[in-house]
N, C-alpha and C positions, 0 to 999 in steps of 0.2 A: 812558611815563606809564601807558599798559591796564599795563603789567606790574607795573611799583610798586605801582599800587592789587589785584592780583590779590595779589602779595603780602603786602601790609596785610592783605586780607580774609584770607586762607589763614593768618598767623598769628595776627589775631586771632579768627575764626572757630573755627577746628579747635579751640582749645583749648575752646571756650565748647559743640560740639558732642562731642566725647570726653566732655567731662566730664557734659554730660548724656546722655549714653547711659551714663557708668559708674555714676550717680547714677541712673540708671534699672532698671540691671542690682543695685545696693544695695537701694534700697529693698523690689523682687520679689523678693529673693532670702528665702526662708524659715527660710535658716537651720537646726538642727539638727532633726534629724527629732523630731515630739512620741513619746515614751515607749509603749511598747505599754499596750494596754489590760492591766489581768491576767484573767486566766483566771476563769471560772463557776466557781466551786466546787462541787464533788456534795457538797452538803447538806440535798436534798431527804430525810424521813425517806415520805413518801406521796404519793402520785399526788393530787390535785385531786381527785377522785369514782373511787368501785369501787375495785378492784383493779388492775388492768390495763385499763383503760377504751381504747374504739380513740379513734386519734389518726384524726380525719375530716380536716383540714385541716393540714396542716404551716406550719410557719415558713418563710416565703417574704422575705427581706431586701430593700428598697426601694432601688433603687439610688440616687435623692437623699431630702433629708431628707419633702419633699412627693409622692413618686414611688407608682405604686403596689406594691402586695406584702401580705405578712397579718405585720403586728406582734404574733405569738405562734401558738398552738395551738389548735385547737378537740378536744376530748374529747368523745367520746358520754355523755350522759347524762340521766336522765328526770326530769324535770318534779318537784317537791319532794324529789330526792334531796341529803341532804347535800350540802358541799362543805369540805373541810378544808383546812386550811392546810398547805403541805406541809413547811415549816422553821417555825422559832420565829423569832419576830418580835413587832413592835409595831403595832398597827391606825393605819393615818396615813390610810383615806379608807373610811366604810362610807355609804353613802348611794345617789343616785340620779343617772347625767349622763343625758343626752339620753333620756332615758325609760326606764331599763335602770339595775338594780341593779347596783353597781359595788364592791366591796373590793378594797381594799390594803393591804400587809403590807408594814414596812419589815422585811428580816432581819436578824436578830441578829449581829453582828460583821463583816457586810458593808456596801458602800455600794449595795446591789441593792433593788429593792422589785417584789414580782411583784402580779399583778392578775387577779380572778375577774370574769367578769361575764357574761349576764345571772344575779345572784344577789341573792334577798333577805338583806339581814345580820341575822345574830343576834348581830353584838360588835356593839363602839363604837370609835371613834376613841380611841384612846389605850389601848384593852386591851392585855396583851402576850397572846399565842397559843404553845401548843405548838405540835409539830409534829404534823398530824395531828389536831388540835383542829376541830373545825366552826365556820365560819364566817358559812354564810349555809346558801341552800338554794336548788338550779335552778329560776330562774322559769319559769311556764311561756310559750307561745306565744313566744319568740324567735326573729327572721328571720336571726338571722347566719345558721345553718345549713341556711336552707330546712327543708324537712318534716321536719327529724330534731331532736330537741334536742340543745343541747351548753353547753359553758361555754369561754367562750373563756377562756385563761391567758396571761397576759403575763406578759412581764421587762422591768426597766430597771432601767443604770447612768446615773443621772444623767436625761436627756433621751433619751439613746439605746436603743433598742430593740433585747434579745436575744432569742436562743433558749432557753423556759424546760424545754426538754426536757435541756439541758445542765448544771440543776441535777440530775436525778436519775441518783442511784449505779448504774450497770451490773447491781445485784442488781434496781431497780427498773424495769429497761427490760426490756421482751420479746424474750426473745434467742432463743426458740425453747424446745422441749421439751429439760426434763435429760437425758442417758445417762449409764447404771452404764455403771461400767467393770469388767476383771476386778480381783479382789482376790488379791494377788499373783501375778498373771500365771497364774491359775485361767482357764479360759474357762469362758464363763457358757454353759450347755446351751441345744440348738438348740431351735425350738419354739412 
C-alpha cells in the first residue's frame, strides 16, 4: 500500500515539480543579449572653457544606477569665464536645480545631451547653439571643486551617464607637445 501511494505521488508530483522548475528556469531566462550601446561620437568642435583647460576630476562610472562615482568631468576654470557649447545642438534646460546654474544641450543628429554647471545661462531653452557658441558663464563660489573653480561637464544617452571627454576629437585632447620630424630623411641639426 506505502508503495502504491509513493508511486501515485512520484507520478503525479515529479511532473507538477519539473515542470515548475522549467517554468522557473523560462520565465529568468533573458533571453537575447540587448544590443550594444553605439559608440560617443568625436563631435565635440571645443573644450567646455579655455583651451586646454586641466581636467581636475575625471569620470569615475558608478557601479549601480544609485552607487557612488563622478557622473562627468570637472575642468578648471575662473569665476565669469565663458562657457561654450562644445557641439551644435538645441538648449532643452537653461535655468537653475538645487541652487547651481544648470545647461543642456540636446546634440545635433545624436540621441546625447551634455550638461554645464555651476553656469549662469545666457541662452534659452529652445535656442539651437553652434559649436563653440557661449552659453552661460562660471558662477562663482561653487563647492563641487573645493577652493578651486570648475565647471562640471556631463553626458547622457538617455538616463545613462557617460564620459563626456569621449566626445572630443583626438586633435582636442592633450596628447603632449608636437615634434618635427626630418623632412625627407634630412636630420634636423643638433643644438
Amino acid at each position: 500500500m506505502r508503495r502504491a501511494m509513493r508511486w501515485t505521488w512520484a507520478a503525479t508530483a515529479l511532473p507538477l515539480i519539473l515542470g515548475a522548475t522549467a517554468a522557473r528556469a523560462w520565465v529568468g531566462a533573458e533571453g537575447p543579449p540587448p544590443p550594444p550601446e553605439p559608440p560617443v561620437p568625436a563631435i565635440a568642435r571645443a573644450w567646455p572653457v579655455g583651451v586646454r583647460p586641466p581636467v581636475l576630476r575625471g569620470w569615475e562610472p558608478p557601479a549601480t544606477v544609485y552607487g557612488p562615482g563622478h557622473r562627468g568631468v570637472d575642468v578648471g576654470a575662473s569665476a565669469g569665464e565663458p562657457v561654450r557649447a562644445v557641439a551644435a545642438g538645441r538648449v532643452s534646460y537653461a535655468g537653475r536645480v538645487a541652487g547651481r546654474g544648470v545647461v543642456s544641450v540636446l546634440l545635433t543628429g545624436t540621441d546625447l545631451r551634455t550638461t554645464y554647471e555651476p553656469v549662469t545661462a545666457t541662452v534659452k531653452k529652445g535656442q539651437v547653439v553652434a559649436a563653440g557658441e557661449v552659453v552661460g558663464t562660471v558662477e562663482p563660489g561653487g563647492v563641487h571643486c573645493g577652493a578651486r573653480s570648475c565647471v562640471h561637464w556631463g553626458l547622457l544617452r538617455g538616463d545613462v551617464y557617460l564620459d563626456p571627454l569621449l566626445l572630443l576629437p583626438p586633435w582636442l585632447l592633450d596628447r603632449g607637445p608636437s615634434r618635427l620630424l626630418p623632412v625627407l630623411g634630412v636630420p634636423l641639426p643638433e643644438g
